[in-house]
MDAnalysis code that builds the backbone (N, CA, C; Angstrom):
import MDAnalysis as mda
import numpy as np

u = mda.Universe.empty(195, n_residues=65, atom_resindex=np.repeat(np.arange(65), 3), trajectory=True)
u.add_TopologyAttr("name", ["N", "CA", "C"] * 65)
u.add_TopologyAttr("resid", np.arange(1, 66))
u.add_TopologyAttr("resname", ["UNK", "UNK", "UNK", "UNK", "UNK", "UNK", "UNK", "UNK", "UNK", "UNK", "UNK", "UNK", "UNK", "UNK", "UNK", "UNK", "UNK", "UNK", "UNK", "UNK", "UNK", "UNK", "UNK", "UNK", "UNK", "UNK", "UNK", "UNK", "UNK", "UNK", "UNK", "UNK", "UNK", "UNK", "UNK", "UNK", "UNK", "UNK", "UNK", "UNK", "UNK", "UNK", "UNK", "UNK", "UNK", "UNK", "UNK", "UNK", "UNK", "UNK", "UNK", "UNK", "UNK", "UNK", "UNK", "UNK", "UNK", "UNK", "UNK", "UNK", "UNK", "UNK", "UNK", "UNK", "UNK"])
u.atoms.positions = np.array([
    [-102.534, -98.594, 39.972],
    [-101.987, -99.689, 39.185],
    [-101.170, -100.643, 40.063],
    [-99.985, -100.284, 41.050],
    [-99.440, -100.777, 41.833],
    [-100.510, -101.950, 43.006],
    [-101.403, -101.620, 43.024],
    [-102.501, -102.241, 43.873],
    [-103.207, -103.482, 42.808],
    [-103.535, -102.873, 41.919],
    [-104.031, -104.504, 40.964],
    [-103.055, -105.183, 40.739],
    [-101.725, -104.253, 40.261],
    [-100.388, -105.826, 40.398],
    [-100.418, -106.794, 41.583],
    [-100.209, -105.969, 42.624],
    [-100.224, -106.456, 44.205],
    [-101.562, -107.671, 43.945],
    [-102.946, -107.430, 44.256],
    [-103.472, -108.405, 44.067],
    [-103.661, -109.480, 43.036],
    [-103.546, -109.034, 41.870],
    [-102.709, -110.472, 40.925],
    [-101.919, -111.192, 41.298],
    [-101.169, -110.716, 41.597],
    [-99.837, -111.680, 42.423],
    [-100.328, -112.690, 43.525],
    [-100.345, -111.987, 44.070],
    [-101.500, -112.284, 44.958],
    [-102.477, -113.482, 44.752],
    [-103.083, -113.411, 43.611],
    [-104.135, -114.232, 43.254],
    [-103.115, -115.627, 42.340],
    [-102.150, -114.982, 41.715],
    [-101.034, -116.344, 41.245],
    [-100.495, -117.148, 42.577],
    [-100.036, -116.286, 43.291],
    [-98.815, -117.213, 44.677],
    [-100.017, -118.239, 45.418],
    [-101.378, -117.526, 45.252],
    [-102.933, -118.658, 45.804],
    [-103.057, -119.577, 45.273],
    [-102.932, -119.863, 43.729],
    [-103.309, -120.721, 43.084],
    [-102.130, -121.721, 42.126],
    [-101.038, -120.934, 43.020],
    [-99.876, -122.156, 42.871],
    [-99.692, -123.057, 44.013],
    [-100.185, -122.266, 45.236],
    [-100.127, -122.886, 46.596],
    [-100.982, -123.972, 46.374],
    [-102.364, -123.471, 45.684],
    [-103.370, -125.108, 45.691],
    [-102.967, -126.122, 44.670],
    [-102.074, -125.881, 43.596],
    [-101.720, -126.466, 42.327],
    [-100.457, -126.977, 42.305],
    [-99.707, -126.636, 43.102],
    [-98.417, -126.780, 42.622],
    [-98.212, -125.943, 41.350],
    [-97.025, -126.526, 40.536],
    [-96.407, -126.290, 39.418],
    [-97.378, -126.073, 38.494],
    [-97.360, -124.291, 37.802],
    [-98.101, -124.624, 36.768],
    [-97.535, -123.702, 35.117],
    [-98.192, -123.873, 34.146],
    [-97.594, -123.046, 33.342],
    [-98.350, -121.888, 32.852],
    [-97.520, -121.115, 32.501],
    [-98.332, -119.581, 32.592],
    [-99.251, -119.857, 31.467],
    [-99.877, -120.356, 30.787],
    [-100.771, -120.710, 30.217],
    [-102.054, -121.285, 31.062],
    [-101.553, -122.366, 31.808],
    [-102.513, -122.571, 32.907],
    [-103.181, -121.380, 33.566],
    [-101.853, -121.008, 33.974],
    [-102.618, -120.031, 35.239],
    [-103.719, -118.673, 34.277],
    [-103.014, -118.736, 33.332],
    [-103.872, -117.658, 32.420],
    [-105.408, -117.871, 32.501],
    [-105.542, -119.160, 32.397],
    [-106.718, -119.819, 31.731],
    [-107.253, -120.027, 33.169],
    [-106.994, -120.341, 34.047],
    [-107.566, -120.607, 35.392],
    [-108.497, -119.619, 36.165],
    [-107.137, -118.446, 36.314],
    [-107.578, -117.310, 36.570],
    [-107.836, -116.065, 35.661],
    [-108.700, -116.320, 34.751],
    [-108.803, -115.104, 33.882],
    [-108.616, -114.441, 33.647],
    [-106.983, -114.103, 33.812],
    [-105.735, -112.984, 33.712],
    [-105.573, -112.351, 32.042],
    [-105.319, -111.852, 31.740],
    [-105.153, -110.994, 30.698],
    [-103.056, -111.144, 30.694],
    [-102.968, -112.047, 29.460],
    [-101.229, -112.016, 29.372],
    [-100.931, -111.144, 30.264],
    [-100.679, -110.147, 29.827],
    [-100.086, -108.403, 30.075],
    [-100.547, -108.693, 31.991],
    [-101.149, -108.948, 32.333],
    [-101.452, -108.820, 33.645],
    [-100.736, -109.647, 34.135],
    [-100.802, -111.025, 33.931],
    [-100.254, -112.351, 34.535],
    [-98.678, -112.062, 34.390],
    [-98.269, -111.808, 33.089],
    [-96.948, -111.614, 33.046],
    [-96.023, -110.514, 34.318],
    [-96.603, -109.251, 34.494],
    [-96.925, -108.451, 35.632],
    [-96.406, -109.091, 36.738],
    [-97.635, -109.704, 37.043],
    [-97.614, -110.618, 38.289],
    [-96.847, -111.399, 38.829],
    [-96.449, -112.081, 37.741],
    [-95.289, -113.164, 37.695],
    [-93.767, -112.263, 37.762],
    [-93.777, -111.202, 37.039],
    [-92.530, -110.598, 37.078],
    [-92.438, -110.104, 38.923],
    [-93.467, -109.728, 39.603],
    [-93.521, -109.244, 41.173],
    [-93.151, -110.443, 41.379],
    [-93.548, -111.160, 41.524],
    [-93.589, -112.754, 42.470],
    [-92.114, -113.029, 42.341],
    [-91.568, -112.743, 40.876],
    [-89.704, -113.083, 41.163],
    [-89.124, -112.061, 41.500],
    [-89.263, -110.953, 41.359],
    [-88.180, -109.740, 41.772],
    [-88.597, -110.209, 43.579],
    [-89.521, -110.340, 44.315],
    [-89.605, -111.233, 45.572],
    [-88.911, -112.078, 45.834],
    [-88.246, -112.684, 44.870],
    [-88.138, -114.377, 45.342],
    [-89.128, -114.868, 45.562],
    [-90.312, -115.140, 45.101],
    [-91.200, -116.010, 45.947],
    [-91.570, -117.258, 44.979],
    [-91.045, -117.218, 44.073],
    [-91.582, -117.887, 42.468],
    [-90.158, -118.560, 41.903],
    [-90.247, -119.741, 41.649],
    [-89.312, -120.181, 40.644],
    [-89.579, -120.639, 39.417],
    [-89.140, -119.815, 38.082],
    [-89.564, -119.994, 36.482],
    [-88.486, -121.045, 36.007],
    [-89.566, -121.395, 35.076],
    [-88.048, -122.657, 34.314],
    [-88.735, -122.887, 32.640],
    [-88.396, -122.595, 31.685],
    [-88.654, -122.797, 30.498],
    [-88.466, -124.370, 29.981],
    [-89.749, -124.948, 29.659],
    [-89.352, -126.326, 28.704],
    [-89.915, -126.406, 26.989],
    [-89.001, -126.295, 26.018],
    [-89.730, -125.458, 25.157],
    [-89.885, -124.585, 24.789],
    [-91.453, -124.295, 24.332],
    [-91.897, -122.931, 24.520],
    [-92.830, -122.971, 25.427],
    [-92.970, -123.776, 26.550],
    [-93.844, -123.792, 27.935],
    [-92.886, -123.067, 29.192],
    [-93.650, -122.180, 29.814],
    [-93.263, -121.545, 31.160],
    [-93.961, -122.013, 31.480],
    [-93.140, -122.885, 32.961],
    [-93.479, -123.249, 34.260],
    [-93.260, -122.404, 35.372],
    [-93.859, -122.057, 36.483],
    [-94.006, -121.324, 37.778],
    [-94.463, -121.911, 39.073],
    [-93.354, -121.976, 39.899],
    [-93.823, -122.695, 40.807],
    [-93.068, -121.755, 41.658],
    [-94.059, -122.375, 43.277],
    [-93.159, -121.870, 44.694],
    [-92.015, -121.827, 45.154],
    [-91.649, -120.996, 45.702],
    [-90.206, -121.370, 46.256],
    [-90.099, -121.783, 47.597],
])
């Protein structure tokens, strides 16, 4: 399990690098993540630092740090 998180993440920090800023809806839909997975992912990418979240709304944004 630790290994498919790892590459999710993985596959988010890729496709923020080509995108910039996006919202976890995006990225859902981009990369054919499963909530429960993406959310995952996104939770690794900040306990890293590597990700900065910002709520507008009810839209999550995720971008690089």
């Amino acid at each position: 399990m630790v290994d498919k998180i790892g590459d999710d993440a993985g596959k988010v920090w890729n496709e923020l690098e080509l995108n910039g800023e996006m919202t976890t809806g995006a990225l859902k839909k981009s990369l054919e993540m499963s909530p429960f997975n993406l959310n995952v992912a996104v939770g690794w990418l900040a306990r890293e630092d590597k990700i900065a979240i910002s709520r507008q709304g009810n839209k999550i944004k995720v971008c690089l740090k």
